[in-house]
N, C-alpha and C positions, 0 to 999 in steps of 0.2 A: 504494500500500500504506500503512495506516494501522496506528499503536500507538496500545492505551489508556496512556494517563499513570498512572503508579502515584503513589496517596495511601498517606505514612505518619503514621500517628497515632500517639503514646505520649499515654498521663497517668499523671501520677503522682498519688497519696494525699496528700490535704491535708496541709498541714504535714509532707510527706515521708513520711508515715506507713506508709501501703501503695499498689502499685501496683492501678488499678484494670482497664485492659486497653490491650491495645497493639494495632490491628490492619493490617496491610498489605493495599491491591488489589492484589491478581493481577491484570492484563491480559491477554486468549489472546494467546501468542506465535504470529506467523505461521511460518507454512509452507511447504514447497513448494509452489508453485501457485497464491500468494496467499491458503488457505484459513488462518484458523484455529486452531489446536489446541490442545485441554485442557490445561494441566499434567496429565502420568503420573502417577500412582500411584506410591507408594516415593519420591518424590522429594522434597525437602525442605517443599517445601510444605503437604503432603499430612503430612507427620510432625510436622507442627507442628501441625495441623488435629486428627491424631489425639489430641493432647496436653489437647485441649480438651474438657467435658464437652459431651454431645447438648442438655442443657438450654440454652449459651449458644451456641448455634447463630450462625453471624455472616449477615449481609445480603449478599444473592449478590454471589458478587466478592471477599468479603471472608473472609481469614484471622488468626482470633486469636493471637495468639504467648504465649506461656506465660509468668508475670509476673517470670520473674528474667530474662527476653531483655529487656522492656521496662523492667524494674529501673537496668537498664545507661544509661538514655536518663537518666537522674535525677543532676543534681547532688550532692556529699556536701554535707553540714550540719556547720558548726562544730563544734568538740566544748560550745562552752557551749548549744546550743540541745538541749533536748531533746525527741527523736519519742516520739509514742503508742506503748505497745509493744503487739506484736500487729497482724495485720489486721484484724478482727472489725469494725471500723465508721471513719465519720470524723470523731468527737468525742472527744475527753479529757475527758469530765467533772471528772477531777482535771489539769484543765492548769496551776490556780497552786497546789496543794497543801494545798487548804483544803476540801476534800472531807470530812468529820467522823472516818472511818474514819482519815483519814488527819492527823488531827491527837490521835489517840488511841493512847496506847501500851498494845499490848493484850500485851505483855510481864510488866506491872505489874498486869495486870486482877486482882484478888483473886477465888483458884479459888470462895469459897463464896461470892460474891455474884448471880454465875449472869446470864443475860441477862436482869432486867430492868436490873441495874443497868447494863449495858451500853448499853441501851434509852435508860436515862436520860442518861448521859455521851454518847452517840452526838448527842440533841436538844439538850445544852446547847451542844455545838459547833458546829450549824447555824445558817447566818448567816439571819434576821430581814429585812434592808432592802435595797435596790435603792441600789447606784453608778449616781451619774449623769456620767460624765467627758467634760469640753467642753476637747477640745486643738484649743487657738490659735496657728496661725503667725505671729511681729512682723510687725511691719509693713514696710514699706520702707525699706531703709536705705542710706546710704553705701557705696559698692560701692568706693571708691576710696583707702579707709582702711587703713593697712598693717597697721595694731594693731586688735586688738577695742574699744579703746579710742574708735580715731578713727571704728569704725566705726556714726555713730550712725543716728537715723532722720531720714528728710530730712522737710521741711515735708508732701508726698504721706501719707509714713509716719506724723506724724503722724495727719492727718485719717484716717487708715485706722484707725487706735488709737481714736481719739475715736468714729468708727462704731461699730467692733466695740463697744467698752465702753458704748453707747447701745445698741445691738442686745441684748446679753447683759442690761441693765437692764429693757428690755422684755418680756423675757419671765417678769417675777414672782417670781421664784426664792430661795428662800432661798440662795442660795451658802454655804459653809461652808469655804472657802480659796482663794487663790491661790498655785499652786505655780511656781515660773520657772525656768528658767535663769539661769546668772546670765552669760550673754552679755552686751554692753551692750544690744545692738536688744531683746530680749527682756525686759531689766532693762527701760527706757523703756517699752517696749507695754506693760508689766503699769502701770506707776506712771499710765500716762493711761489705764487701761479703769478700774484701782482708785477712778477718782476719780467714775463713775459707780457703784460699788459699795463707798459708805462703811461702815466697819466691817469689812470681811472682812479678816482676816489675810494677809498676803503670807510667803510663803518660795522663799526662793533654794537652789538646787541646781546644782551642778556633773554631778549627773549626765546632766542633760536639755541640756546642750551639744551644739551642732552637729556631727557626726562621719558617719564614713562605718559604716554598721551592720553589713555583710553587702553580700557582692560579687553584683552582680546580675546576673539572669540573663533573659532574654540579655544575655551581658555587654555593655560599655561601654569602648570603647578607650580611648578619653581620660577614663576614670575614675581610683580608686585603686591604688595599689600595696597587694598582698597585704598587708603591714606595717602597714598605716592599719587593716583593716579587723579584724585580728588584735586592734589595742589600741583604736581605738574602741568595736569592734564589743561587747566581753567588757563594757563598761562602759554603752553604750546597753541590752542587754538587760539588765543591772543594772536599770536604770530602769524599765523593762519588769516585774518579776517585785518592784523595791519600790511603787510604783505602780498598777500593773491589777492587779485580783484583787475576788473579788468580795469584801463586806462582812464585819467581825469581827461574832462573833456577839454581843459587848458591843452592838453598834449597834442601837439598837431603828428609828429614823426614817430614811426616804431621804435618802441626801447626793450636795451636789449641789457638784464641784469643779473648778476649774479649771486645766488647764498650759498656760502658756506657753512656747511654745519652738519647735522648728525644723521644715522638713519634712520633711529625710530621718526624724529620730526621729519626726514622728508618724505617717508613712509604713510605718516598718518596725512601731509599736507598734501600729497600726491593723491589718496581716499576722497579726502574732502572736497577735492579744486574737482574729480570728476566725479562727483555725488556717490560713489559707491560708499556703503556701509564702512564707514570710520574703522568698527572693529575689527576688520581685516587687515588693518597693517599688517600684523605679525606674518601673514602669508608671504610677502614679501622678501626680499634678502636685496642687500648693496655691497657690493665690493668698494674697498676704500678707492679713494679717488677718484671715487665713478662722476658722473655725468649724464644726469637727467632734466628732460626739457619737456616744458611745462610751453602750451602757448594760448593767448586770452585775447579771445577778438575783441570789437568793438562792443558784438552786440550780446557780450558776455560768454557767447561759447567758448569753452573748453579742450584743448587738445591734447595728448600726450604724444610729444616726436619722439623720444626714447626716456628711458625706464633701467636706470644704471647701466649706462654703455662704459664699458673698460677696453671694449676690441681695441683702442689705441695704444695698449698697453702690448708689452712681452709678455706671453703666458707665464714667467717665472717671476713675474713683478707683479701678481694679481693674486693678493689678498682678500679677508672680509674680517677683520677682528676690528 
């Protein structure tokens, strides 16, 4: 006598947003006689099945469960992270809050100017230029250093810095800042790419420090206590929301900038910038001195060109600690 194996499936809505469907196999439960038999009628199964419109009919075998059953399978969300409201799609077009509507108080709108003047304040808020953001993981460093201090980059770490900062040279670019951490490893990668990119400005931030963001999921025994991720976390998506966004609409020309800094933050900020569920950074992995590019149009779309590229490396100079 044989059983089918029952598959369950939940998904959840991008960035937690809305659930999209959740569906269980039914197996026929046997029988007397080794035959067989249907799930009955009236019986749970079946009233789940009814729940469901005839349009989203499921593939034989399979039953839809109704979206607050599958609701239940979905981790909560921080209170600093905020979900699209509504079902209705899986984009926020106003995900950094620079959406023109949304940067216009129509409170103050004067009743006898009427829409065009509307028209007009609506165009001057639209942002103009394409973000180009290139987030760099340090390089290798002292693993053995008690203090941020001692923990600098090792001889590897450099050469990986000097790559990266020859790599980034190469490809033309006007740069228009470098932003960093002000971690030591991260201080040092910025100061040896900078040197293949004389002239651009450097700035140090504490925001873009090493921390734990958002507790992952699937969790991580030997990861953080709730407490870490409580007080890093409210301060990495800081970073997150001063940082990514797309272009002020003062900017008439594409810019093109750089961060330096860690992988969990480029991890989770990489999540957030394209709505995928935050709690998946951990799925992720960055080789040091990698090279990832982030790009933000006008009209707030989102793109990833790459996702920690090291191919400009020697395979014998490609780390990830």
């Amino acid at each position: 006598m044989s059983f089918r194996r029952a598959l369950a499936l939940a998904a959840c809505g991008l960035a937690g947003g809305s659930v999209l469907f959740s569906a269980v196999a039914v197996g026929k439960q046997p029988a007397r006689g080794g035959d067989a038999a249907e799930p009955r009628p009236g019986g749970s199964a079946a009233a789940a099945a009814a729940a469901v419109p005839a349009a989203s009919a499921a593939p034989p075998g399979l039953l839809l469960l109704p979206p607050a059953a599958a609701a239940a399978s979905c981790p909560p969300a921080p209170g600093w992270i905020e979900r699209p409201a509504g079902t209705g799609g899986y984009w926020d077009s106003n995900w950094d809050r620079r959406e023109p509507l949304a940067l216009i108080n129509l409170k103050k709108k004067n009743e006898e100017t009427g829409e065009e003047e509307l028209a007009s304040r609506l165009d001057h808020c639209k942002a103009k230029a394409t973000r180009h953001i290139f987030l760099i993981r340090h390089s290798q460093y002292n693993l053995d250093g008690r203090a941020d201090k001692d923990r600098t980059l090792t001889p590897l770490g450099r050469e990986q810095a000097e790559l990266t900062g020859h790599r980034l040279a190469s490809l033309g670019l006007k740069f228009d800042q470098i932003i960093h951490s002000s971690m030591t490893r991260a201080t040092e990668t910025t100061e040896i790419i900078s040197k293949h990119l004389p002239g651009v400005k450097k700035i140090s931030t504490d925001l873009l420090r090493e921390g734990a963001p958002i507790e992952p999921d699937p969790p991580v025994s030997h990861w953080k206590p709730e407490a870490v991720y409580y007080e890093d976390g409210a301060r990495i998506e800081a970073a997150f929301r001063n940082f990514i966004h797309r272009a002020d609409a003062k900017q008439e020309e594409d810019s093109y900038e750089i961060f330096v800094c860690h992988a969990n933050v480029i991890r989770y900020i990489v999540c957030r910038a394209l709505q995928f569920p935050p709690e998946g950074w951990l799925r992720m992995s960055l080789n040091n001195g990698s090279i990832t590019h982030l790009v933000i149009r006008p009209n707030g779309r989102v793109a990833l060109r790459t996702l920690g590229d090291t191919g400009f490396m020697p395979p014998d100079k490609i780390t990830r600690t």
